[in-house]
C-alpha positions in Angstrom: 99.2 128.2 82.6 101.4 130.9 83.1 104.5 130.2 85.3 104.2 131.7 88.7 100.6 130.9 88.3 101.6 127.5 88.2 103.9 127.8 91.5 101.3 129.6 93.4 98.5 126.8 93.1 100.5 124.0 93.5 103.4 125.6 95.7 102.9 122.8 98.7 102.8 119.9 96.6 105.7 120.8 94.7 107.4 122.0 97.8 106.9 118.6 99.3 108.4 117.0 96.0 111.5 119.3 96.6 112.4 118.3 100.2 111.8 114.3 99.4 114.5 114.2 97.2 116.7 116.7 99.4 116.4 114.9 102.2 117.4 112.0 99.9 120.8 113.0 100.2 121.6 111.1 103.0 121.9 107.8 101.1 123.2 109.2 97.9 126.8 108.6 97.3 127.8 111.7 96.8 127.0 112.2 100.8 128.5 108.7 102.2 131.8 109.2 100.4 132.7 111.7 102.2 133.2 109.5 104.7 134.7 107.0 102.4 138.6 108.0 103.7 137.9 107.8 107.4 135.9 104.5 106.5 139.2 103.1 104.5 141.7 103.8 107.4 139.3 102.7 110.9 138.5 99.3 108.9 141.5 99.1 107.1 140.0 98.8 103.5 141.6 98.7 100.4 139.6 101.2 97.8 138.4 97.6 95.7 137.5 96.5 99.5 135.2 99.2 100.5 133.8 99.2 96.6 133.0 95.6 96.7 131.0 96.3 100.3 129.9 99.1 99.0 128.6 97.5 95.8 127.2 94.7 97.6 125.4 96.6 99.7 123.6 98.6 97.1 122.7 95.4 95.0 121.0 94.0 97.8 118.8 97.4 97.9 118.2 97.0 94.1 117.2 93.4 94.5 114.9 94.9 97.2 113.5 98.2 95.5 111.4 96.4 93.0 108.8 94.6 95.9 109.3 97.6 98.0 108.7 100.0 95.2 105.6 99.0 94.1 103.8 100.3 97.4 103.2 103.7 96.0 100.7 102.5 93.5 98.9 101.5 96.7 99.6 103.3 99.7 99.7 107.7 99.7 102.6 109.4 99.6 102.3 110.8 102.8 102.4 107.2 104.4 105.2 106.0 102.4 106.7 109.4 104.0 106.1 107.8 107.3 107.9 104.4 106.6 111.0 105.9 104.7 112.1 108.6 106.1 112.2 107.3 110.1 114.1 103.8 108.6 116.2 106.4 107.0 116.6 108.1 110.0 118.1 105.3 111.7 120.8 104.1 109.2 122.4 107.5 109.8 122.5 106.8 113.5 124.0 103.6 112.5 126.5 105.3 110.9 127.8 107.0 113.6 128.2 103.6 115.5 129.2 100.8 113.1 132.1 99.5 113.9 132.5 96.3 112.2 132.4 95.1 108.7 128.7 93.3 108.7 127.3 96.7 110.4 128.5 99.0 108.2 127.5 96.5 105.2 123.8 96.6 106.9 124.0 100.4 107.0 125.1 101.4 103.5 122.2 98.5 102.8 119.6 101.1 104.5 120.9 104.2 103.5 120.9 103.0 100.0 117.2 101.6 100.0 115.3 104.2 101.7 117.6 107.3 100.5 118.6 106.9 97.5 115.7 104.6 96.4 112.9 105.1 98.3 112.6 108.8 98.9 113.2 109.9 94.8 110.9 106.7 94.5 108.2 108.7 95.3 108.6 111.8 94.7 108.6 111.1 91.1 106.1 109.0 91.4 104.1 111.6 93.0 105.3 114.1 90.8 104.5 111.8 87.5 101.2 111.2 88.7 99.9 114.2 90.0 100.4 116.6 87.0 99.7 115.8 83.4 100.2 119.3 81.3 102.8 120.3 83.4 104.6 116.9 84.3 107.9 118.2 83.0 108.0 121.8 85.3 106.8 119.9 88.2 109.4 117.1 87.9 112.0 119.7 87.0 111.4 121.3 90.2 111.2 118.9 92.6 114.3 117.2 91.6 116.0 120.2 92.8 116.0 119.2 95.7 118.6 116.8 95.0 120.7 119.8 93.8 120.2 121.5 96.5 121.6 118.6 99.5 124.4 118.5 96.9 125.8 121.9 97.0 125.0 122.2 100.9 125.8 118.7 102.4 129.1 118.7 101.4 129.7 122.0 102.4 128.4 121.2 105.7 129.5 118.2 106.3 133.7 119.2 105.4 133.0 122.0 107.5 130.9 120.1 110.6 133.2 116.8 110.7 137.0 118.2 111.8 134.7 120.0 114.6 132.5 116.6 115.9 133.9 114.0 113.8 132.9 112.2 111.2 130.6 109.6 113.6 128.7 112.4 115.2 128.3 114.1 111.8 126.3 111.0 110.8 124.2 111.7 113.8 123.2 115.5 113.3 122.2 113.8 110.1 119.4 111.6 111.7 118.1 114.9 114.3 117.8 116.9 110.6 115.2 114.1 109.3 113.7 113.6 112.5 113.0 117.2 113.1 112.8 119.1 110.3 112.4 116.8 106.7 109.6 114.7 108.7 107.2 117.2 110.0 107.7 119.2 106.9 106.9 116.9 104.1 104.1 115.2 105.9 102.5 118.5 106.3 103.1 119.3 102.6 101.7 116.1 101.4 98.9 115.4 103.9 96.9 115.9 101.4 97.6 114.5 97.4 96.8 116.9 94.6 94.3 115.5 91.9 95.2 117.1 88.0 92.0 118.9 86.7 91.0 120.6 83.4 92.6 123.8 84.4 95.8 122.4 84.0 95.2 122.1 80.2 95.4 119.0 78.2 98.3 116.3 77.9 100.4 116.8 75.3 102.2 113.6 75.0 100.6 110.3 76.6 101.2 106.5 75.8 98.4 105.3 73.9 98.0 102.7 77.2 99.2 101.7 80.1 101.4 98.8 80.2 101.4 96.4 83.0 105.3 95.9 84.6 105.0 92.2 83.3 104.5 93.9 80.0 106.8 96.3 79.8 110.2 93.8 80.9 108.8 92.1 78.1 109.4 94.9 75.5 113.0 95.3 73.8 112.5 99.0 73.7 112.7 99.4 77.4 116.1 97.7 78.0 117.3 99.6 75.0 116.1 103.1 76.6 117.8 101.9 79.8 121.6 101.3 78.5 121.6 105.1 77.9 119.4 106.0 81.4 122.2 104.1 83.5 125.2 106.0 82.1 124.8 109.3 84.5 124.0 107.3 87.5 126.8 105.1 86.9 129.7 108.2 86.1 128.3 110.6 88.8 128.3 107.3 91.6 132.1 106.1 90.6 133.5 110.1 90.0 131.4 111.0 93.4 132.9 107.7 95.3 136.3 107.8 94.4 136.6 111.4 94.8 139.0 111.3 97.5 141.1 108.9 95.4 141.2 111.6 92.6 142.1 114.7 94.8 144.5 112.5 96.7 146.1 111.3 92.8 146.0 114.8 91.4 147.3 116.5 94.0 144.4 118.9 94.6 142.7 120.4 97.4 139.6 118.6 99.0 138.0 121.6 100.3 138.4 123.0 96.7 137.3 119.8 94.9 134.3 120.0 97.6 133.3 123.6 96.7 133.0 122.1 92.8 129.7 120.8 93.8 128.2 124.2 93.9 129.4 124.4 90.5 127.8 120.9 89.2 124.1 121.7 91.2 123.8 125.4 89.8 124.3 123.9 86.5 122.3 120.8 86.8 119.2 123.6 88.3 119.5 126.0 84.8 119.5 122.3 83.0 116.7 121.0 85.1 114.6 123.8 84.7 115.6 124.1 81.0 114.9 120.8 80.3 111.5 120.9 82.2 110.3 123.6 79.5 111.5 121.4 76.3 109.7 118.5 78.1 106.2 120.3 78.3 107.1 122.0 75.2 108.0 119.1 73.1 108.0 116.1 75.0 110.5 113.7 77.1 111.0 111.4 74.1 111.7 114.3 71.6 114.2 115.8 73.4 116.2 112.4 74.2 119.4 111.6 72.6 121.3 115.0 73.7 121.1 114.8 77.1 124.6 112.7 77.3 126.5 115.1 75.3 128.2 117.5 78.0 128.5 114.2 80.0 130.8 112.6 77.6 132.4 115.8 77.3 132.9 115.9 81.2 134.3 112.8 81.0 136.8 113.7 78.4 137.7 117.0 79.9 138.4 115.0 83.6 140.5 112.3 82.3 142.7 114.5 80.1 143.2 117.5 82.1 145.1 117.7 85.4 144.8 121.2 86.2 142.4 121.6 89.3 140.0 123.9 87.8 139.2 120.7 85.6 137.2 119.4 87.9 134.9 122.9 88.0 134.7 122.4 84.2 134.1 118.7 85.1 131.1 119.2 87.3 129.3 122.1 85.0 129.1 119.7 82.4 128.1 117.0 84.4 125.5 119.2 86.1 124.2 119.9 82.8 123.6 116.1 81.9 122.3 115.1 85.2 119.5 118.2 85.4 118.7 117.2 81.8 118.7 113.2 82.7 116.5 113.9 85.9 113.7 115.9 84.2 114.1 113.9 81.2 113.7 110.4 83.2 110.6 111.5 85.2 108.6 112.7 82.4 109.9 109.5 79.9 108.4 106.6 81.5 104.5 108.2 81.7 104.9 108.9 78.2 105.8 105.4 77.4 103.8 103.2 79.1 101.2 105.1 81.1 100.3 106.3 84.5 98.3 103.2 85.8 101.3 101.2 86.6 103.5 103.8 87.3 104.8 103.0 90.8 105.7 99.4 89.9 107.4 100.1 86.5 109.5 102.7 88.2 110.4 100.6 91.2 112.6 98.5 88.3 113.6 101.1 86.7 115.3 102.8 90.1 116.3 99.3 91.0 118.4 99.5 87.8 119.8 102.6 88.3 120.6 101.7 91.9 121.9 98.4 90.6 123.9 100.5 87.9 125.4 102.7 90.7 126.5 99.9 92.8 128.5 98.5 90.0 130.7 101.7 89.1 132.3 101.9 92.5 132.9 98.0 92.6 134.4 97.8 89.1 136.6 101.0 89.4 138.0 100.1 92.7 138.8 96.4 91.5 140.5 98.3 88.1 142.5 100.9 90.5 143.8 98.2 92.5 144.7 96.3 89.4 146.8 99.2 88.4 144.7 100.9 85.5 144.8 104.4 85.5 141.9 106.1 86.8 141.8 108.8 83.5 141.2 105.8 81.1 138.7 104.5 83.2 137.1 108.0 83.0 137.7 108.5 79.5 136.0 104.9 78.6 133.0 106.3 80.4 132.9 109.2 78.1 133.2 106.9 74.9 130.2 105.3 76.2 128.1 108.2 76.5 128.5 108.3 72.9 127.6 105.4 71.9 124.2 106.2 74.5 123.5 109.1 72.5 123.2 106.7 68.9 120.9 103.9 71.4 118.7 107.1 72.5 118.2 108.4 68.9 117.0 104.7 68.3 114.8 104.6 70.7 113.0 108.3 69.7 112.9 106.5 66.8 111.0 103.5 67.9 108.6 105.2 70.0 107.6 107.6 67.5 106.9 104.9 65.0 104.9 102.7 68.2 102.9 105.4 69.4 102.0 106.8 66.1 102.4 110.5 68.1 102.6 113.9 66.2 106.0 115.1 66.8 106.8 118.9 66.2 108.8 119.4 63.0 111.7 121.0 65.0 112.2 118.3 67.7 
């Protein structure tokens, strides 16, 4: 199906897809930590202080995700729409009124669930489940959404918060989801697309659909999971502790802030790029590169103190996380089927949400301890290497499991 074929029929559903994970953004941490210095000095946190809360609170959401999660493989999107986004709505007025520790523990607790979690949660799902031939466009292009809050929410916020403060910034937050993401995706996804033969055959499908019990139960999955943590885990702790890292290299905030047009233009050319190769070739194929330019991002931000390191820094990490969004949306159907989808993913998000929490935590224990933020950085990029050896592995596995026909130039 030719391309703008595609986006005319199925503009609404992929529409609705797009504004789920923008409106995600809210509880992503690239959006709280910009709060993270006011946070620090009105509750007089150290950086492993507010990491550990931080990091508590999002385990807690991970422990919850999995249950939570597996409603989308009973209830329509639409409805989850109505349960998510309101509950998000109000941790963002919380926001704006914490003012102790336990509140702002219970905050970050919501934000993280229904933002971060719940609201890519199912889009994905949605996403996964309503195309087949097309899986990797559609997925490609609904997670740019999340590229999307990321080169305007911190614009807006940097810009809106010296005006109204950083409180009432939370609020305009939760009148933006009330008002405009709510009535908008509902009336996008009021009614669930159903794949039909005109999309053209699957190219690359499990050979069945594993039950969740099932697939905790297989080696391959925790194996394919050591490398799906790594850009979840560096883009959380870099995102975080970015205050810390302007403040230590002397750079400008507004500057570091306009970066993040840099990283979500890239991570859109990737996304897009990597949606093609995915419905080209398939998610499992195309695997073990997607951590490359993230190990090189790594490398390039530890060793280099010049500010336009970190433009350089979020290119290549724009690259990898386009790639890893694509690539993670389309992986799991391949795997282990359609069936279960909602329930398998729900642990797999948990994970990732679990992996985020830790990087802040750890990092803010180590910068307290004295160890210097660049080695931290550069022993994240050592491990994306070692994830690019586990992911050829696991191509390897799966291709052998499945017994698929693989293109001789994958």
């Amino acid at each position: 199906m030719p391309y703008t074929t595609f986006l005319v029929k199925n503009c609404r559903w992929l529409a609705g897809g797009f504004l789920l994970c923008f409106f995600s953004s809210f509880g992503q941490t690239f959006f709280i930590s910009l709060s993270a210095g006011d946070i620090r000095r009105e509750y007089d946190l150290s950086h492993g202080a507010f990491g550990s809360l931080y990091m508590g609170a999002t385990l807690l959401s991970a422990l919850t995700l999995p249950q939570l999660g597996r409603i989308v493989d009973h209830v329509r999107s639409r409805d989850v729409l109505l349960l998510t986004l309101p509950l998000l709505a109000i941790a963002t007025i919380s926001m704006g009124y914490a003012y102790d520790g336990y509140w702002l523990f219970a905050t970050i607790y919501l934000l993280r669930l229904f933002g971060q979690g719940m609201m890519t949660h199912n889009a994905m799902t949605a996403m996964a489940r309503w195309f087949s031939a097309q899986r990797g466009r559609a997925i490609s292009l609904a997670s740019l959404g999340n590229q999307a809050g990321e080169a305007l929410f911190p614009l807006a916020f940097v810009a809106l918060a010296p005006l109204v403060g950083w409180r009432n910034t939370w609020l305009f937050s939760s009148l933006a989801i009330l008002f405009v993401g709510l009535p908008a995706i509902y009336l996008l996804l009021r009614v669930e697309r159903t794949p039909s033969a005109d999309d053209g055959p699957e190219r690359r499908f499990a050979v069945r659909d594993w039950s969740r019990s099932e697939v905790l139960r297989d080696t391959t999955f925790w194996l394919a999971l050591s490398g799906v943590l790594a850009p979840g885990f560096i883009a959380t702790t870099i995102f975080f502790h970015q205050v810390y890292l302007v403040e230590l290299r002397q750079w400008s905030i507004e500057i570091f802030a306009s970066a993040f047009i840099v990283s979500s233009s890239m991570t859109v050319v990737s996304s897009l790029a990597t949606g093609y190769l995915v419905d080209r070739y398939s998610a499992v194929a195309i695997l073990p590169f997607y951590l490359l330019p993230l190990a090189a991002a790594c490398f390039v931000l530890a060793f280099v103190d010049a500010q336009w390191s970190a433009f350089v820094f979020m290119a290549l990490l724009g690259a990898s996380l386009g790639s890893s969004t694509t690539l993670f949306g389309a992986l799991w159907p391949e795997i282990y089927g359609v069936k279960y989808l909602g329930s398998i993913r729900a642990i797999i998000v948990a994970l990732m949400v679990f992996g985020t929490a830790m990087g802040p935590g750890i990092t803010g224990f180590l910068i307290d301890a004295g160890v210097p933020y660049s080695w931290q950085i550069a022993a994240m990029g050592a491990y994306c290497l070692l994830g690019v050896m586990l992911m050829t592995t696991v191509r390897t596995e799966v291709r052998a499991r499945n017994a698929l026909t693989w293109p001789e130039t994958a």
